[in-house]
C-alpha positions as CSV (number, residue, x, y, z in Angstrom):
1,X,76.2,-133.6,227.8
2,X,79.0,-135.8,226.1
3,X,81.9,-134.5,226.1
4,X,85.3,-136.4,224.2
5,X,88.7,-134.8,224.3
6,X,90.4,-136.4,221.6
7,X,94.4,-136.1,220.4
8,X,96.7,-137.7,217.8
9,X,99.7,-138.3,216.6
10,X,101.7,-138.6,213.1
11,X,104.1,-139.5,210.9
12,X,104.5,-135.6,210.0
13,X,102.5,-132.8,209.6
14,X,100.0,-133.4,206.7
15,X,98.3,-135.9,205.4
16,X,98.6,-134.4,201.7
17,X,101.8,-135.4,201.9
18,X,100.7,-139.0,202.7
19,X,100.9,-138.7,206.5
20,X,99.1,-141.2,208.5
21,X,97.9,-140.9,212.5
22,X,100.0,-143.6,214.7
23,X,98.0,-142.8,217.9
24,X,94.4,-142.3,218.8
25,X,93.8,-140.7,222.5
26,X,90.0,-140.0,223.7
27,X,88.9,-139.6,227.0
28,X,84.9,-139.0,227.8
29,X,83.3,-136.3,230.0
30,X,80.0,-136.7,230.8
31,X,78.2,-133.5,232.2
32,X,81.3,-131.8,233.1
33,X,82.8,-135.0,235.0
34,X,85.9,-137.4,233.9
35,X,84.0,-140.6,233.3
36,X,87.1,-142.8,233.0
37,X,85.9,-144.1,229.9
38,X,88.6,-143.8,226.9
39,X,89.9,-145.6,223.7
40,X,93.0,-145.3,222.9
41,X,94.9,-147.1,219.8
42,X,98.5,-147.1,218.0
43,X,98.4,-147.7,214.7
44,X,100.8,-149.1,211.5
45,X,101.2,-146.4,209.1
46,X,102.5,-148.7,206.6
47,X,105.2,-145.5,205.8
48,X,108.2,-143.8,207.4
49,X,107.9,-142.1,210.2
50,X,109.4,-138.4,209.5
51,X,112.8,-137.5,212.2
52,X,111.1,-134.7,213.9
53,X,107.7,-136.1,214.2
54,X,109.5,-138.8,216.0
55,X,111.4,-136.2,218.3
56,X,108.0,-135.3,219.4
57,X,106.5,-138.1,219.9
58,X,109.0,-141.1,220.0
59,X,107.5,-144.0,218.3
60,X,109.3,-145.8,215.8
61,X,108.2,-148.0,213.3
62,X,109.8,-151.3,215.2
63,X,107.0,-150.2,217.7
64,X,104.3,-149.9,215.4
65,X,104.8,-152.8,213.0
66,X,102.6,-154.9,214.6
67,X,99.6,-152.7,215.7
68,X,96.7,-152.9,213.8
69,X,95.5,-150.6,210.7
70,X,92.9,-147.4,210.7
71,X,90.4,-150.1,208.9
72,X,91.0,-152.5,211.7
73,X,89.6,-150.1,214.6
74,X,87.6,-147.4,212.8
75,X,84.2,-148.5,213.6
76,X,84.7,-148.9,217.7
77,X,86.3,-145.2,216.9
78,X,83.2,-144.0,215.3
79,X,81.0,-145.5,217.6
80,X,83.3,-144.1,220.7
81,X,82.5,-140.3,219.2
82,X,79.6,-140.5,217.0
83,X,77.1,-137.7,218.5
84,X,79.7,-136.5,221.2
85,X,81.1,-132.9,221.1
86,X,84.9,-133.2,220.5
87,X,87.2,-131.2,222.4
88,X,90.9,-131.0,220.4
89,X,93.5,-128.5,221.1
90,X,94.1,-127.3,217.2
91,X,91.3,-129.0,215.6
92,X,92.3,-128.2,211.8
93,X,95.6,-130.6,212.7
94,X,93.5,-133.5,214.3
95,X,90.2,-133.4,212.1
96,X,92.6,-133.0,208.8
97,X,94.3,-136.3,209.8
98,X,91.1,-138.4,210.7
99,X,89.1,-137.0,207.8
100,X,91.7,-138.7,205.3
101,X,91.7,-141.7,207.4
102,X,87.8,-142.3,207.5
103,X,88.2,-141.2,203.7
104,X,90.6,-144.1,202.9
105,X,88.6,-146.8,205.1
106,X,85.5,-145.9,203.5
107,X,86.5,-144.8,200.0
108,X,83.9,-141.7,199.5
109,X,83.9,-138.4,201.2
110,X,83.3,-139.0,204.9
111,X,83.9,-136.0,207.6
112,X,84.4,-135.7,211.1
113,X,82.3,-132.7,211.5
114,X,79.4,-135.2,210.2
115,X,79.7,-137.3,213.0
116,X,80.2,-134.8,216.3
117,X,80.4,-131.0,216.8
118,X,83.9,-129.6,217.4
119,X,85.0,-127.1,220.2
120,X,88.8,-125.9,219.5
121,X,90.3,-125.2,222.6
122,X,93.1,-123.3,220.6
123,X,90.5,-120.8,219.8
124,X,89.6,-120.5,222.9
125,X,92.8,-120.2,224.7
126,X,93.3,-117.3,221.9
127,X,89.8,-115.3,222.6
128,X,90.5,-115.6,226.6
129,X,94.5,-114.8,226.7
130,X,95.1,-112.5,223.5
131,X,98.5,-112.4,222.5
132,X,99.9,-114.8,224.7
133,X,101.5,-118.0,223.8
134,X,98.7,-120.5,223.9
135,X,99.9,-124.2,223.4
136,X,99.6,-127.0,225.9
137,X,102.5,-126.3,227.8
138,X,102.2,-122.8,228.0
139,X,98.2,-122.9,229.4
140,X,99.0,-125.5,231.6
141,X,101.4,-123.7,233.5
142,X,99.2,-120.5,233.6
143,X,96.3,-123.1,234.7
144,X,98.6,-124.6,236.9
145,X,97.9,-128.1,235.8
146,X,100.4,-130.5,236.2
147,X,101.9,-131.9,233.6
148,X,105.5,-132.9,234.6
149,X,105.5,-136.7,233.2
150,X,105.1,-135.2,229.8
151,X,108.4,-135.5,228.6
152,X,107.1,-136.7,225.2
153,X,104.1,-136.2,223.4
154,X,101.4,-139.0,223.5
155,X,97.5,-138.8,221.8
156,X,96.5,-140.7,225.6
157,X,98.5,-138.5,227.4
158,X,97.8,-135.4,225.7
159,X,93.6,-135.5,225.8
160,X,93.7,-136.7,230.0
161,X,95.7,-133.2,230.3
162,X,93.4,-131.4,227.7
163,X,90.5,-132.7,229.6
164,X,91.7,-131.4,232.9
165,X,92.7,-128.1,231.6
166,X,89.5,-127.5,229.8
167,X,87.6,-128.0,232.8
168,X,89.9,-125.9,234.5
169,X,89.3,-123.2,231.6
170,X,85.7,-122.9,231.4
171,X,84.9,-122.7,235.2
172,X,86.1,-125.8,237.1
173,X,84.7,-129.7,237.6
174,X,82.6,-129.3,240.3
175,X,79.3,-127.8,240.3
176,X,78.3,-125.3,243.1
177,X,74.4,-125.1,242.4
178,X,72.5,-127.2,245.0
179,X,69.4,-128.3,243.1
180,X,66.6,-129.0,245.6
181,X,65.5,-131.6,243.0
182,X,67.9,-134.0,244.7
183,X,66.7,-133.4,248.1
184,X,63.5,-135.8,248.3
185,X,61.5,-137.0,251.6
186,X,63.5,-140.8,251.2
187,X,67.1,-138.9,251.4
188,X,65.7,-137.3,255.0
189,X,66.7,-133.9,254.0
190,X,63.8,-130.8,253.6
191,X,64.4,-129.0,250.5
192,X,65.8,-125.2,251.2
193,X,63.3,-122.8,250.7
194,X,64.0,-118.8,250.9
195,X,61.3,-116.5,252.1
196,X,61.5,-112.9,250.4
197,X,60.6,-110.3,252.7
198,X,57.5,-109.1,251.9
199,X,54.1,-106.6,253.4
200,X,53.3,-109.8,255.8
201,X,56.7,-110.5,256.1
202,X,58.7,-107.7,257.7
203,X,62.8,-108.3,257.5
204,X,63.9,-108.9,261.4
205,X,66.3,-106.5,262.4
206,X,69.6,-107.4,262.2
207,X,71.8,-108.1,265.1
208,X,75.0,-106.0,265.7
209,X,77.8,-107.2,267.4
210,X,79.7,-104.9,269.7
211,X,83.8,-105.7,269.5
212,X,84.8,-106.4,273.0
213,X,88.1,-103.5,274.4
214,X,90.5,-106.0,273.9
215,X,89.1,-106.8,270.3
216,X,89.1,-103.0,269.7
217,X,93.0,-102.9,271.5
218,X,94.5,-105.8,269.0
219,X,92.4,-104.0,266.5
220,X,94.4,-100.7,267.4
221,X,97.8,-102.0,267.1
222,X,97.8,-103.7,263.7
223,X,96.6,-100.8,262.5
224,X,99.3,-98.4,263.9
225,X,101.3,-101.3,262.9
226,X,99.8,-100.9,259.3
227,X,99.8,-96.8,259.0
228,X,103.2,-96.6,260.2
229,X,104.5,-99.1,257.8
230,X,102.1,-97.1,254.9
231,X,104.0,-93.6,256.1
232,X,100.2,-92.8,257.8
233,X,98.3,-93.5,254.9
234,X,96.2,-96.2,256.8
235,X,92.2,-95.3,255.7
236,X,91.2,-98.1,258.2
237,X,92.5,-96.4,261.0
238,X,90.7,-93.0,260.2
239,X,87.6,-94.9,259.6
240,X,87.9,-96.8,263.6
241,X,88.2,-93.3,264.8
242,X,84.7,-92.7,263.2
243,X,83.2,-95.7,265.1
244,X,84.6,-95.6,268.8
245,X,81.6,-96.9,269.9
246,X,82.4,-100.4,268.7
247,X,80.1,-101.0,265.8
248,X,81.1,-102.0,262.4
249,X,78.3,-100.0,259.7
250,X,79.8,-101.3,256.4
């Protein structure tokens, strides 16, 4: 699965206003894993650049006077996402900006959502912490990702965060399944097998472990230690008294 976080940023806040994008940010994931493949642009807007949008982002148009036009990169764009799912932390902003871009490269009615299938992680911050304040910042402290060398906003910047917290949010990088597919006769490894027990199978009986008297003695005092400190509410304690003879039955 394909997988490409993408972020932007403006001149303001919407392009019916005549906004442009300045900055492009993607960065790939490829079956849950960080490829290290990205594209990442600045571009002239040909316009002002609005006070606060700069705040946010810094660049000024000295910076961008000389970087090339939407027209001048827009088909390495569309063929960096075409078919991928896009990941974008409110998608309306994003997809509202480059939908009026590939609209005035290609004068007729193009759309993103033509080209790729679009997860909002907004939306999904929302559904998984109702209530709560949900913007990058604010998840990536509660996600504890780190994102101190974000002192302004950048698209680059932005979607290598995104990626990492979205990978954090739906249930980590690394995958815990151990396919036996992998293990073949050349890597000198047997597959696993597990044998149900079964009417020519009986289930071995299992061993029990006896806690030695000075296991049970240490065992003793950190749980005076514990009921004492609990005003002799300690369960654990009644429950050793139950088993004397040394065997644990949970």
């Amino acid at each position: 699965m394909r997988q490409i976080v993408l972020d932007t940023e403006t001149t303001g806040l919407s392009p019916a206003d005549g906004h442009r994008i300045i900055e492009i940010g993607c960065v790939e994931i490829v079956d849950r894993e960080i490829t290290g493949k990205r594209f990442h642009t600045y571009l002239n807007p040909d316009r002002e650049i609005d006070a606060e949008a700069l705040s946010v982002h810094g660049l000024s148009q000295a910076f961008l006077a000389d970087k090339p036009r939407f027209p001048d990169i827009a088909n390495d764009f569309v063929r960096f996402i075409a078919g991928a799912e896009l990941i974008i932390h409110n998608a309306p902003f994003d997809t509202g900006f480059i939908n009026h871009e590939l609209n005035l490269w290609h004068g007729e009615n193009r759309s993103l959502e033509a080209l790729c299938s679009i997860l909002d992680t907004l939306v999904l911050a929302k559904r998984k912490h109702p209530g709560q304040r949900n913007n990058l910042d604010a998840l990536c402290k509660r996600y504890a990702i780190d994102n101190k060398h974000r002192d302004l906003h950048g698209a680059l910047l932005d979607a290598g965060i995104l990626a990492d917290l979205y990978l954090v949010m739906t249930g980590g990088q690394t995958r815990l399944a151990l396919e036996t597919s992998v293990l073949t006769e050349s890597s000198g490894i047997s597959p696993i097998r597990k044998t149900l027990p079964g009417p020519d199978t009986p289930r071995l009986p299992l061993r029990v472990i006896r806690a030695s008297e000075q296991e049970w003695a240490t065992h003793r005092t950190n749980l005076n230690g514990i009921n004492r400190a609990s005003g002799g509410k300690c369960l654990w304690q009644t429950e050793m008294e139950t088993h004397q003879d040394g065997v644990c039955n949970h």
